[in-house]
Backbone bond lengths (Angstrom), bond angles and torsions (degrees), N, CA, C in turn:
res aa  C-N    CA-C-N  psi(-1)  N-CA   C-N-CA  omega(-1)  CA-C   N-CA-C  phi
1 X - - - 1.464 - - 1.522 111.36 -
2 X 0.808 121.97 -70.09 1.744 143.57 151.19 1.980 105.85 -13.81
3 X 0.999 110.64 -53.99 1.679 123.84 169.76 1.414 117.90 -65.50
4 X 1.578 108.41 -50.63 1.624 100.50 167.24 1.778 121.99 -77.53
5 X 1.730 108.87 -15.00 1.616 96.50 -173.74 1.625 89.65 -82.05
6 X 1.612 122.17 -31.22 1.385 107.50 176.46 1.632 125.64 -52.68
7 X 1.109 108.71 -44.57 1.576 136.08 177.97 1.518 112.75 -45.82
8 X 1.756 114.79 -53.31 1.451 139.89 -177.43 1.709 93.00 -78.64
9 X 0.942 143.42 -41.96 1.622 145.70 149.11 1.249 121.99 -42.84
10 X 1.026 140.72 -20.32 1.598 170.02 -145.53 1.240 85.89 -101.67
11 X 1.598 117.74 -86.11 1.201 121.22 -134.04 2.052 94.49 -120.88
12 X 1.201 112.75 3.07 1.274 115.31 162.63 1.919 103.03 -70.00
13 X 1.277 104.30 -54.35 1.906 113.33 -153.35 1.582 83.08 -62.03
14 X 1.037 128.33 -61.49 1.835 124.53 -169.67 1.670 103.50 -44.07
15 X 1.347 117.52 -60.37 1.304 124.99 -163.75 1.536 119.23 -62.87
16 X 1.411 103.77 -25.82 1.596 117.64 177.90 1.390 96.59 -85.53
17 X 1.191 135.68 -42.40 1.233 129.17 -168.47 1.849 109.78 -84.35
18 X 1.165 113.90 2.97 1.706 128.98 160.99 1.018 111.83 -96.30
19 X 1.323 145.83 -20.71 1.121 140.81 -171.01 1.136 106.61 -114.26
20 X 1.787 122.51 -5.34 1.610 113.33 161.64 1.533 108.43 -93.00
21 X 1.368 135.07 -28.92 1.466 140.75 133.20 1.225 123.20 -15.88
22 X 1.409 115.56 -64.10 1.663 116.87 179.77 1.465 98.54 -79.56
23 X 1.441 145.21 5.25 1.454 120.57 -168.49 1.643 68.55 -113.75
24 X 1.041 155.80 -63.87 1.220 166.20 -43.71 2.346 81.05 -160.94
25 X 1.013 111.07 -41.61 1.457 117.08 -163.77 1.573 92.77 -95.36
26 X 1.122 130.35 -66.74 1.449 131.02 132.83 1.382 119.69 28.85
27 X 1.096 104.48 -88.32 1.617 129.61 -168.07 1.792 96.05 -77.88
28 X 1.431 118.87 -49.70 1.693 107.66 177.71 1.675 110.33 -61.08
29 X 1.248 129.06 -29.35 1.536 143.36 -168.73 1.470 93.60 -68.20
30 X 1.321 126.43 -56.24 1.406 127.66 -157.30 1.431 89.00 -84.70
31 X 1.234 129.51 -56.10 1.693 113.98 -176.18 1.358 105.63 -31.17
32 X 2.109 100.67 -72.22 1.648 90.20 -172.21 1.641 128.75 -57.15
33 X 1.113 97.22 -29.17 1.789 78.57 158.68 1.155 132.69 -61.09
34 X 1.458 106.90 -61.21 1.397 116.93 178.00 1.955 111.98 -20.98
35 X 1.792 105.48 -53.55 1.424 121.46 -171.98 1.490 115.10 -81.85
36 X 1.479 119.10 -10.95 1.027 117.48 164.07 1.266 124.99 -96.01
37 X 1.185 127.36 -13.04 1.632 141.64 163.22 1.417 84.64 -61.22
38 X 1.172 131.09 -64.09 1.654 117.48 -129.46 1.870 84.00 -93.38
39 X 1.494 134.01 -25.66 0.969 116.56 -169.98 1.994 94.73 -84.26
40 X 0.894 100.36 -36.09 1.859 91.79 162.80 1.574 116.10 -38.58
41 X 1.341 94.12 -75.19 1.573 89.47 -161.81 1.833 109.42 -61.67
42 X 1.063 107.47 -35.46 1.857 104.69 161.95 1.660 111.78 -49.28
43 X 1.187 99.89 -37.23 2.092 94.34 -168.62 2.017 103.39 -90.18
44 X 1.317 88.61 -10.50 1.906 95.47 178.52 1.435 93.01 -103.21
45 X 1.057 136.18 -40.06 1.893 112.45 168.32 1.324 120.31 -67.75
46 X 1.305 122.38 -37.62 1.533 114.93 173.28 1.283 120.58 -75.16
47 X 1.202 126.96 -45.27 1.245 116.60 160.52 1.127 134.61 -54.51
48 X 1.508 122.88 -45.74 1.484 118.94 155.11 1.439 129.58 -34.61
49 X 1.277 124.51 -33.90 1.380 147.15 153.66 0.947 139.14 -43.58
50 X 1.411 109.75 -66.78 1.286 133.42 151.36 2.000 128.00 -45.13
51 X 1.547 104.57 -33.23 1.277 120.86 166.93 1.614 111.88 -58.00
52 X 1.725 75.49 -56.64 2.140 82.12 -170.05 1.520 105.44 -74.21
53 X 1.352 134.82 -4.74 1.323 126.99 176.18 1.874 99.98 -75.90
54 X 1.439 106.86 -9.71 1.829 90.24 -155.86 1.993 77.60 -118.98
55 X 1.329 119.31 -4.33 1.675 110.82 174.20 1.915 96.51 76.43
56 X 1.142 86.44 34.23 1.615 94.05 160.63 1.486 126.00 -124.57
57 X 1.577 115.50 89.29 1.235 112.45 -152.74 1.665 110.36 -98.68
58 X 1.476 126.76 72.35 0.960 152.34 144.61 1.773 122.04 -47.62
59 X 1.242 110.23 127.45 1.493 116.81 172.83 1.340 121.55 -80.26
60 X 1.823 102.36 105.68 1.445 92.33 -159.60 1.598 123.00 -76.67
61 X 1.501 115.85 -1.01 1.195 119.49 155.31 1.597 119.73 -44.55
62 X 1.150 113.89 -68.37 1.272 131.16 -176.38 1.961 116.40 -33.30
63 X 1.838 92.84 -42.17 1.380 112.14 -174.85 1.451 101.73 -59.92
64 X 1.455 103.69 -44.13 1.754 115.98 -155.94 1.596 109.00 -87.88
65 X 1.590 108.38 -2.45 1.378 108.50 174.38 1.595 113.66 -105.17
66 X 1.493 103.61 -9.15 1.735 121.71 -172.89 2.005 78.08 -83.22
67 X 1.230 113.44 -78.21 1.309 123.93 -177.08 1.212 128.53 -33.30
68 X 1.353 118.00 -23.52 1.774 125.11 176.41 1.622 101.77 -76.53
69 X 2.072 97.06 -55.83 1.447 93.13 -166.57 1.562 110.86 -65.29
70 X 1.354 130.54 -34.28 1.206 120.88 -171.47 1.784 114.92 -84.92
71 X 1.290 97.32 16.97 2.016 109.76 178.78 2.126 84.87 -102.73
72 X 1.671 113.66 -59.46 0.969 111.60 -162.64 1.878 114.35 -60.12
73 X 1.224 89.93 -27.05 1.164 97.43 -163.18 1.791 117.09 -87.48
74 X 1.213 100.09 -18.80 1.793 109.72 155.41 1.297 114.69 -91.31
75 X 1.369 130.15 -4.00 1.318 117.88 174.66 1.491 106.87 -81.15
76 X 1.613 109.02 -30.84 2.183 111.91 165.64 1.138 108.50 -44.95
77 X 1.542 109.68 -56.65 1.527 121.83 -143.29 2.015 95.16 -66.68
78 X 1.010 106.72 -41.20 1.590 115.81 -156.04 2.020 95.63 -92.29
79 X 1.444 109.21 -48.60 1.660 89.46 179.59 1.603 103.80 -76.06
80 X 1.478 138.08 8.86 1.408 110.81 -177.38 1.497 84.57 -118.90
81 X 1.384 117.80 26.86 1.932 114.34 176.11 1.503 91.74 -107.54
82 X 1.351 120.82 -35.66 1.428 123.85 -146.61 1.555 104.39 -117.29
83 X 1.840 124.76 -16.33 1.009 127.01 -178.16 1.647 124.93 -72.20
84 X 1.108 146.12 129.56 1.276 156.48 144.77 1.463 123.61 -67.19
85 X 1.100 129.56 60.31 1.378 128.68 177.75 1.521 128.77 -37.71
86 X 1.242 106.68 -19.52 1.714 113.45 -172.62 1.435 100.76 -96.93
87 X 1.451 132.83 8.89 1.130 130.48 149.30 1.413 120.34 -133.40
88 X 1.221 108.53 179.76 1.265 125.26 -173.94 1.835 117.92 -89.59
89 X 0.999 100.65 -25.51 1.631 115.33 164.22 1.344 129.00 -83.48
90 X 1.414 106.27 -34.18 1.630 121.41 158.70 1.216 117.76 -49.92
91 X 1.135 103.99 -34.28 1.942 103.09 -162.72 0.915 88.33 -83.01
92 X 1.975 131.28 -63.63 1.825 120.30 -155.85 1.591 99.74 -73.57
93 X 1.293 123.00 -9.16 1.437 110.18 171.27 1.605 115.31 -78.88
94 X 1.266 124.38 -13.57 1.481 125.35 168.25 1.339 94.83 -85.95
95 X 1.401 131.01 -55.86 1.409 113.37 -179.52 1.412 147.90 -36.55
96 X 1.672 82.51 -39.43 1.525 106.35 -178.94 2.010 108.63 -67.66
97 X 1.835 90.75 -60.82 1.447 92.47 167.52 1.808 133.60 -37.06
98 X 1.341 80.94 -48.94 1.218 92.62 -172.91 1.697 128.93 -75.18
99 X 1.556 108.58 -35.64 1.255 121.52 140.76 1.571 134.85 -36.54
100 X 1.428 120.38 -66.55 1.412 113.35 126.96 1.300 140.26 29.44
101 X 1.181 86.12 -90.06 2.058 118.23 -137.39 2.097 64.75 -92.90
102 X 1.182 118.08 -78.94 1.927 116.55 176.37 1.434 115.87 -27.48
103 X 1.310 127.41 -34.55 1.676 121.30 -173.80 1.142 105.87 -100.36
104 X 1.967 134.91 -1.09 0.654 115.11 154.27 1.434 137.58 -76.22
105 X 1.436 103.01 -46.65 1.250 140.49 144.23 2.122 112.64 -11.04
106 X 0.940 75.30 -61.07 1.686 88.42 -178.77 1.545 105.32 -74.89
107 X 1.381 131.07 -27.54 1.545 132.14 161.03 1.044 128.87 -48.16
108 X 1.317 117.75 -50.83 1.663 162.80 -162.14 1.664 85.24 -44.11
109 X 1.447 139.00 -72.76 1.451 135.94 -170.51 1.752 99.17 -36.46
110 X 1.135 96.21 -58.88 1.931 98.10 -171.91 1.307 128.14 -64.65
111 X 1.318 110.35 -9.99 1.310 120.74 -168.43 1.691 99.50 -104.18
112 X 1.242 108.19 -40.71 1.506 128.40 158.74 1.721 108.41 -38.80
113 X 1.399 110.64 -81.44 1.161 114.64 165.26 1.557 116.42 -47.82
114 X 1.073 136.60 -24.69 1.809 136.71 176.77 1.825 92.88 -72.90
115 X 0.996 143.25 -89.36 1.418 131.56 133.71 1.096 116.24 54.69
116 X 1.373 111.91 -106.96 1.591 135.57 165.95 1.380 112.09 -47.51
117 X 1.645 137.38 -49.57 1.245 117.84 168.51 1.152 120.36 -55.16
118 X 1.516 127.79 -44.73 1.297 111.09 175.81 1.436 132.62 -81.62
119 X 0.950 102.96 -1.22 1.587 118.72 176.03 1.994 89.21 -81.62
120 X 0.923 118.99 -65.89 1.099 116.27 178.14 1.450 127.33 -58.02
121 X 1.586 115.95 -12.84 1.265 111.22 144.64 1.272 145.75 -108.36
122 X 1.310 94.84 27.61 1.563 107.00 170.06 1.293 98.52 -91.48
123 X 1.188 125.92 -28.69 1.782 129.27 -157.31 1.333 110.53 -85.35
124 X 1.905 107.04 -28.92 1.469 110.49 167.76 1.391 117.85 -66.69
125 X 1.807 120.38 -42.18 1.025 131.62 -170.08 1.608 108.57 -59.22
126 X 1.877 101.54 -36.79 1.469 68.48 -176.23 1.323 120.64 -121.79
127 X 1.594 118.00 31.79 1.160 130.54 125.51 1.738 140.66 -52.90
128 X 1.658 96.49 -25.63 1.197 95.11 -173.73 2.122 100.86 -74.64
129 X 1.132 104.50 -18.75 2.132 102.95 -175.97 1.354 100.91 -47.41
130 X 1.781 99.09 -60.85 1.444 97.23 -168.84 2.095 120.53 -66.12
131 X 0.986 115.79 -18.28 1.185 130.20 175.54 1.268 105.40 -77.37
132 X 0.946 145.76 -38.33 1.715 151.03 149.16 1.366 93.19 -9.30
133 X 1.727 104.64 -93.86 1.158 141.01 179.00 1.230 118.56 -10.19
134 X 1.774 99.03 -48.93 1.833 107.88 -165.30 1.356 105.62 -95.28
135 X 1.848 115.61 -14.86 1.388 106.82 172.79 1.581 106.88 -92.34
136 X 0.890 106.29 -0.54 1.697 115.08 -177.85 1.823 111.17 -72.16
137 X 1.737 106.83 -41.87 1.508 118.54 -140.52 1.978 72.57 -104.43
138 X 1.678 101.18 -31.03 2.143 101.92 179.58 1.708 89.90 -52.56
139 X 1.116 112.90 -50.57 1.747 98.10 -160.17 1.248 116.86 -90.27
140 X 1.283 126.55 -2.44 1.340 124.52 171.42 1.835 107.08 -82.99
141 X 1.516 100.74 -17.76 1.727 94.73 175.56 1.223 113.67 -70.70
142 X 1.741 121.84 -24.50 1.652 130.20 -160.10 1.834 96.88 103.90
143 X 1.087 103.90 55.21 1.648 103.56 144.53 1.434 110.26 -131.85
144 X 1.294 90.97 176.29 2.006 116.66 -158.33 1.854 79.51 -91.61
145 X 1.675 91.68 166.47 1.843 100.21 -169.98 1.924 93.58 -76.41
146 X 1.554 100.21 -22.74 1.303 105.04 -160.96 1.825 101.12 -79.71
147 X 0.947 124.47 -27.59 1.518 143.74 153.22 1.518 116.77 -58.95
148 X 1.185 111.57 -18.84 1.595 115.49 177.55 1.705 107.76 -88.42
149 X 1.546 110.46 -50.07 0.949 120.77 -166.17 1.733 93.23 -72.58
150 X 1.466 158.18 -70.41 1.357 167.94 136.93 1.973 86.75 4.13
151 X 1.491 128.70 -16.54 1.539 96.84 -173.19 1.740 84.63 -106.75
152 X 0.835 134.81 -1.71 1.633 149.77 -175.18 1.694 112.43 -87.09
153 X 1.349 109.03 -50.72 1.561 124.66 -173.29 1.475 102.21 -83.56
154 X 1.608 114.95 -15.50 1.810 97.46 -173.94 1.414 100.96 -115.30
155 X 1.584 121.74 3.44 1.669 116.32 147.45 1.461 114.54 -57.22
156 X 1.555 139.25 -21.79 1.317 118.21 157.36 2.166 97.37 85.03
157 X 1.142 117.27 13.69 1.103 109.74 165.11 1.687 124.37 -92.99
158 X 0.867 115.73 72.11 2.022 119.45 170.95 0.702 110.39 -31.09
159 X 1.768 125.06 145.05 1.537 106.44 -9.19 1.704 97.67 -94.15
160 X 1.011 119.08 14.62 1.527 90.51 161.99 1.078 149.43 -86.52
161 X 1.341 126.17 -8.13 1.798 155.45 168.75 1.199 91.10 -80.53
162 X 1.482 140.54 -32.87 1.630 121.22 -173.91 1.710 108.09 -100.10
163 X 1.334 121.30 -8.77 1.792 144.02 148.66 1.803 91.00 -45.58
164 X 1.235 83.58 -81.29 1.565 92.67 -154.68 1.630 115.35 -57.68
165 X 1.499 130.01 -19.52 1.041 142.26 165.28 1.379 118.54 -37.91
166 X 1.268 74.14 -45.31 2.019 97.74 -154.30 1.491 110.60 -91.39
167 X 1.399 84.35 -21.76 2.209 91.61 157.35 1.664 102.88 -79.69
168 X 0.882 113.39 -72.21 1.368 109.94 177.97 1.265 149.58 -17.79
169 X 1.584 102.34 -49.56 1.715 138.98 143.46 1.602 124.32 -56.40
170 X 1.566 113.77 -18.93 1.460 122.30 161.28 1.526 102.08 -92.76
171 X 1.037 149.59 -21.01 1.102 163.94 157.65 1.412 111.75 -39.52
172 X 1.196 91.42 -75.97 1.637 108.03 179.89 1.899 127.22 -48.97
173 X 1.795 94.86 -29.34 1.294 103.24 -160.89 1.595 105.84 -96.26
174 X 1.397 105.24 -0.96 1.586 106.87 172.01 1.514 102.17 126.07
175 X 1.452 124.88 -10.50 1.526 114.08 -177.22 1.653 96.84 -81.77
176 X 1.876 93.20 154.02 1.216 89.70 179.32 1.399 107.90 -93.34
177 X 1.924 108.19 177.32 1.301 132.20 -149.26 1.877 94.37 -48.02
178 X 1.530 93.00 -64.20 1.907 123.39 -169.24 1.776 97.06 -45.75
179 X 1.304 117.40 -56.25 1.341 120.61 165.64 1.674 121.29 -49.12
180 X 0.997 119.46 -53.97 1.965 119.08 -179.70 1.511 86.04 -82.56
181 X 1.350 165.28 18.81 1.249 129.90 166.58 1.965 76.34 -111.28
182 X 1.192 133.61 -54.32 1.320 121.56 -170.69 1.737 108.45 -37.06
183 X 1.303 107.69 -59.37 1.520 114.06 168.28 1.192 117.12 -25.60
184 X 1.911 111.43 -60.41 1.394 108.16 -170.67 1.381 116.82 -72.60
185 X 1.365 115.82 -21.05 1.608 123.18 160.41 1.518 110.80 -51.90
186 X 0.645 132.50 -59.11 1.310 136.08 -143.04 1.679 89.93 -89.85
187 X 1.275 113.23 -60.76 1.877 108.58 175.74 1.560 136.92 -55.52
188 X 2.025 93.64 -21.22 1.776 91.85 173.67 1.482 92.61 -108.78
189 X 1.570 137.78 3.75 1.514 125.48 -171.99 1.555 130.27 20.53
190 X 1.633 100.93 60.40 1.400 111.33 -169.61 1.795 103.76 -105.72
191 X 1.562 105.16 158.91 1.415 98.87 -173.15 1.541 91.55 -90.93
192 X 1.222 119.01 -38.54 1.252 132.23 173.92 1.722 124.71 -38.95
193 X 1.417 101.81 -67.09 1.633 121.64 157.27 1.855 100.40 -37.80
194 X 1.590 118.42 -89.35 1.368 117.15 -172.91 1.467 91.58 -18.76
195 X 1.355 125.71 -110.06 1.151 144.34 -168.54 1.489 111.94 -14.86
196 X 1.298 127.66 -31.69 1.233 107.92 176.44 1.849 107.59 -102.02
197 X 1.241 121.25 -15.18 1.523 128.81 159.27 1.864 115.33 -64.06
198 X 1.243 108.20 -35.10 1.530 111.48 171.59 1.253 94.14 -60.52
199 X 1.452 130.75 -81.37 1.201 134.52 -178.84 1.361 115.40 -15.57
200 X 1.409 104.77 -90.56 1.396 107.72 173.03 1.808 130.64 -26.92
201 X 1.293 100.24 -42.46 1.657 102.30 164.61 1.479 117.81 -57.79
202 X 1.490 119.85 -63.13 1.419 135.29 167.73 1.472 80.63 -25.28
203 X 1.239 114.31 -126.40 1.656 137.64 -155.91 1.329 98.14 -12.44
204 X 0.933 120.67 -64.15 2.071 126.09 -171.80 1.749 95.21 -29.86
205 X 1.917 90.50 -67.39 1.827 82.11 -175.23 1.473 116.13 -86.26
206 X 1.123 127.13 1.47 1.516 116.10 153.92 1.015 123.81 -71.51
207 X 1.186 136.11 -49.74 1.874 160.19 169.83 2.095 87.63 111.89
208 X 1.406 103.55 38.39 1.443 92.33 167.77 1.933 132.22 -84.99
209 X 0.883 134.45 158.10 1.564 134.15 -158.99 1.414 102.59 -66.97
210 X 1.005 120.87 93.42 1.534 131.68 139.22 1.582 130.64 -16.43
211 X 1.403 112.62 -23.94 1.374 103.48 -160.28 1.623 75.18 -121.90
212 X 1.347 153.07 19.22 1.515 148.79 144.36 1.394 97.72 -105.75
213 X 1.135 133.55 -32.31 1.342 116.38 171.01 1.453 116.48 -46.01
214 X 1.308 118.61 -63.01 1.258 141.01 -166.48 1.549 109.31 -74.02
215 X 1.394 137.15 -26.66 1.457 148.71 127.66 1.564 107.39 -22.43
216 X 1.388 94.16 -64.81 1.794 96.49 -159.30 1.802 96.80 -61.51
217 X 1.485 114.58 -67.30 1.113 84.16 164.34 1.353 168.01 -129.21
218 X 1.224 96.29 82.02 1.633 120.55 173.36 1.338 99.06 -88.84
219 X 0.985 123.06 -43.65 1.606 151.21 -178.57 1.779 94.04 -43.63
220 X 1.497 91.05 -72.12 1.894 98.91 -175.28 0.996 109.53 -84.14
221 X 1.498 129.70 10.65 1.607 109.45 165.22 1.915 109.69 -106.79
222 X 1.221 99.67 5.67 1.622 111.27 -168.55 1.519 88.26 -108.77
223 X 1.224 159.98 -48.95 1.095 160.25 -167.68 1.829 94.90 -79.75
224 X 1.242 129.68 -41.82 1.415 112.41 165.93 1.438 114.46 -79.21
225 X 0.972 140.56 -5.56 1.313 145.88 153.93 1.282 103.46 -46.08
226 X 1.152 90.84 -68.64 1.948 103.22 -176.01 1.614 123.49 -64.61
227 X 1.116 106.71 -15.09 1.305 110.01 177.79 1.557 106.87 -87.52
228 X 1.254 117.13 -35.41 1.693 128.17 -163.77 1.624 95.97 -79.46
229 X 1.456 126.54 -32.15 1.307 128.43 173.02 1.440 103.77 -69.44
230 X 1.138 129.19 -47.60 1.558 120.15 -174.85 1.459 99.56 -60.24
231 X 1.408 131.45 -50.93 1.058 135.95 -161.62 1.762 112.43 -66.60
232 X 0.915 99.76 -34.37 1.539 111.33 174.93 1.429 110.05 -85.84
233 X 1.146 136.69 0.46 1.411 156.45 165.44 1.483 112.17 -74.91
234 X 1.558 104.52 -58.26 1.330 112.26 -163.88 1.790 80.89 -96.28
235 X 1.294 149.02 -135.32 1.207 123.52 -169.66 1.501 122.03 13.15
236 X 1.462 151.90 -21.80 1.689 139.89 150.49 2.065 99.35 -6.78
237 X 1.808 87.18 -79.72 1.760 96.47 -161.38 1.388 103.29 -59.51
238 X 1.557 152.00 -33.64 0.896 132.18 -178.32 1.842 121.91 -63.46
239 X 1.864 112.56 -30.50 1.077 113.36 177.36 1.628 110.32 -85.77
240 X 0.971 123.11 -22.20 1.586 131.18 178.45 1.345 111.23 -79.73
241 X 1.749 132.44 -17.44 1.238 120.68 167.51 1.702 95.77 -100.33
242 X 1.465 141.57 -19.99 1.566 135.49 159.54 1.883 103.32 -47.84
243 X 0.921 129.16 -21.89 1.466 135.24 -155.12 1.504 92.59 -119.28
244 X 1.353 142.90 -32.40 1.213 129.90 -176.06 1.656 94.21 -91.12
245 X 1.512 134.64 -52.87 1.006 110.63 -151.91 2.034 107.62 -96.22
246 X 1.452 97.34 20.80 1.544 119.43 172.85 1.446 108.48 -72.01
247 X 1.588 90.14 -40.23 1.446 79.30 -138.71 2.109 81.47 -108.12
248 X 1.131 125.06 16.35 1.654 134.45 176.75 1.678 80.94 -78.33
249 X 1.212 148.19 -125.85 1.354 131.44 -169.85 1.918 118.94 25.00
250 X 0.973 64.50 -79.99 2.174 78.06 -164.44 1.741 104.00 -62.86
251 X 1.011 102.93 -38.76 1.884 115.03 170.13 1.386 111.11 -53.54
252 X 1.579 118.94 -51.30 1.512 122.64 -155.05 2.043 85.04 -96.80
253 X 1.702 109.75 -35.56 1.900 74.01 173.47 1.540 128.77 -83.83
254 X 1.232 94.38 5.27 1.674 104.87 170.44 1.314 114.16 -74.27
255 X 1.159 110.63 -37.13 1.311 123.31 -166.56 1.455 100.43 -84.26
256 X 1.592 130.82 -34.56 1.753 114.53 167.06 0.905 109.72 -83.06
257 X 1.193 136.33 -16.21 1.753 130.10 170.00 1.560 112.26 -63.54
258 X 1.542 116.23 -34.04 1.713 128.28 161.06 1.316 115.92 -52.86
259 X 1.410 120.73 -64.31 1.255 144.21 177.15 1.867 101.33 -56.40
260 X 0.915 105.68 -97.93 2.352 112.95 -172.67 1.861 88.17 -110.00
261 X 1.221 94.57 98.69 1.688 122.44 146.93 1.347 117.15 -46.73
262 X 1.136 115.91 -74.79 1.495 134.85 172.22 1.401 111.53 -40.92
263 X 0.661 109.18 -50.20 1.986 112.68 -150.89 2.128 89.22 -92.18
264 X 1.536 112.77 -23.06 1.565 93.77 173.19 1.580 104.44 -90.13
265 X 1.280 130.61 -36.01 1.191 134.70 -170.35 1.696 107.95 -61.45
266 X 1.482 107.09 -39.03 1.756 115.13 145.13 1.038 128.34 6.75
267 X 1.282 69.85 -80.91 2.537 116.76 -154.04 1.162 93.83 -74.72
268 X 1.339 131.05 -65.17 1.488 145.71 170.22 1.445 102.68 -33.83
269 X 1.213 140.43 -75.11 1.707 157.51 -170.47 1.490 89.50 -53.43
270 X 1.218 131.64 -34.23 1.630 110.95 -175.71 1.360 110.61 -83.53
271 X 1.456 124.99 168.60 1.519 133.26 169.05 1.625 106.69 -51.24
272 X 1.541 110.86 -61.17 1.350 115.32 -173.90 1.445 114.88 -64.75
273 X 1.360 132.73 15.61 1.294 120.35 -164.79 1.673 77.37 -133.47
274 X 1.279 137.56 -45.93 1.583 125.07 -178.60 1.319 108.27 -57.72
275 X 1.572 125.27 -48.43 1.252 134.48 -178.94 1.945 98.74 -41.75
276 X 1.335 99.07 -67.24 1.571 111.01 -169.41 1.521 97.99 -43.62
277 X 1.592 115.61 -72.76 1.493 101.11 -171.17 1.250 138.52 -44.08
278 X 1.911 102.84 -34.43 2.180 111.21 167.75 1.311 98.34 -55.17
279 X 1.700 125.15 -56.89 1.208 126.45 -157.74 1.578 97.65 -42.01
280 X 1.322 111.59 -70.09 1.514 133.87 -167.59 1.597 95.10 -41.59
281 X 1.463 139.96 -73.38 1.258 152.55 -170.88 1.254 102.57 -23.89
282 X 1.535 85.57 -58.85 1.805 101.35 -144.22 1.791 92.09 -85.63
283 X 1.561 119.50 -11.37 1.587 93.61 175.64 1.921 94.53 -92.40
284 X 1.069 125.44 -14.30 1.638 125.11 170.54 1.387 113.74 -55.93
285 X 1.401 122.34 -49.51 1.524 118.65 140.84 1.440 147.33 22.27
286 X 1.781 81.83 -107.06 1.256 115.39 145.70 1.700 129.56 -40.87
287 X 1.084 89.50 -70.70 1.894 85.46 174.07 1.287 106.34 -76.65
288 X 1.144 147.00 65.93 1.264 149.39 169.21 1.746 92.15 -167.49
289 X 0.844 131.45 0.30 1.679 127.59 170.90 1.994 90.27 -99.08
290 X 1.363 94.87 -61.03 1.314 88.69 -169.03 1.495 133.07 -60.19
291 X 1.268 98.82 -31.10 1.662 100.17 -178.95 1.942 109.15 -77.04
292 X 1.432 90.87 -2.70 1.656 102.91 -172.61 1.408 116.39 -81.44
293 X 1.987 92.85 -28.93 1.231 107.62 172.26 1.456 134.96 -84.49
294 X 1.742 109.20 -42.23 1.693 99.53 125.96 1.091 135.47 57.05
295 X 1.701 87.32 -126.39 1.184 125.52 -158.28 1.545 120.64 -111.75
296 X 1.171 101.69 9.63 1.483 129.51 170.44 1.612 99.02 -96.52
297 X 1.537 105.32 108.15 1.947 120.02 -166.58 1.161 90.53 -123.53
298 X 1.285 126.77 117.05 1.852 131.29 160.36 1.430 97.36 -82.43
299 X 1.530 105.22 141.52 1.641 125.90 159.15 1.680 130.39 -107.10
């Protein structure tokens, strides 16, 4: 009797302790889904958004399925470069890396897209001087502002002819003027734009001259042009030595991992050597926020 309740004990304690494992693996599986559905459909609405704000009509599914595999697929490459299997520190040190090295990876679309907006709004900004100019010289012939803006949108120069379109087309459909220029504020988020839409309001309810408004500033948006280029001139050496001595870290441990393999994969595998590398990361960070902050001068 004694032999079989031992026996039924045997193979009860294993089986209970699998079935709190599998309920237990279970329940973490559905979380991460659960959080990756919902962080999907958050990273496929904003981006989708974000596309059509810049007239880049990309399927943002497509982005977010390029973006998983190339997050999932460097997190292999980097924990089976960096993993140690015969310990226990090896492994979460590929994990960690490799985890990492994957969420950055998986950012990379947005930051891409951060990129392109501003690249694309520098190009409006400084398209918009000369467009001043041409809606300035439109209304001094005897055209309407709304006729100025229509001689601007059918020069076909991007992105500002496809800006101004798209005011135009709210225009057309019954929104009013004050309404499609707020829109266009708010969709190209220019300091430049504000400033010349404030304007434009002023004068409307003053009955002040439009075609010196729009002079004056072309005037002040070309002289901050010019100032932000000097400034980014003289700031060059401050961001080019943030970038040389950023990137002396990651250079010189590449370079002992080239040199003795062994002896970093070591250093790395111990507590005190993971600690060192976050430490190290996380003060690279830091000095790369700060020197960003700097030398980053609003006008």
């Amino acid at each position: 009797m004694e032999s079989l309740i031992n026996q039924i004990a045997f193979w009860l304690i294993p089986t209970f302790y699998l079935v709190c494992f599998t309920g237990l693996t279970y329940v973490f599986l559905q979380a991460l889904k659960a959080g990756t559905e919902s962080y999907s459909s958050v990273y496929t609405e904003q981006t989708s958004r974000q596309f059509a704000e810049i007239f880049l009509f990309i399927p943002s599914k497509r982005i977010l399925e390029i973006a998983w595999t190339a997050a999932v697929t460097c997190f292999f490459i980097f924990f089976f470069i960096f993993s140690d299997f015969n310990s226990l520190m090896g492994t979460i040190r590929g994990i960690v890396i490799g985890g990492t090295i994957g969420a950055f990876t998986l950012s990379l679309p947005r930051r891409l897209l951060d990129i392109i907006k501003t690249k694309r709004l520098n190009r409006f900004n400084d398209q918009l001087v000369d467009a001043l100019m041409t809606m300035s010289n439109a209304m001094r012939s005897g055209s309407s502002i709304l006729q100025a803006f229509e001689h601007i949108a059918k020069q076909n120069l991007h992105p500002i002819s496809q800006e101004f379109n798209l005011f135009l087309q709210h225009t057309r459909v019954g929104v009013k003027f004050e309404e499609a220029l707020e829109k266009l504020d708010k969709r190209v988020n220019s300091e430049d734009l504000t400033l010349m839409i404030n304007a434009v309001e002023i004068a409307r309810q003053t009955g002040g001259n439009l075609t010196e408004v729009f002079e004056q500033i072309s005037a002040t948006i070309r002289e901050r042009i010019r100032i932000q280029g000097r400034i980014r001139t003289l700031t060059s050496q401050g961001r080019l030595q943030g970038i040389v001595v950023g990137a002396m870290p990651i250079l010189l441990a590449l370079a002992m991992f080239a040199l003795d393999p062994p002896m970093m994969m070591s250093f790395f595998a111990s507590p005190i050597g993971l600690l060192t590398g976050g430490l190290a990361l996380i003060l690279e960070v830091i000095g790369a926020l700060l020197i960003k902050k700097i030398i980053a001068i609003d006008i």
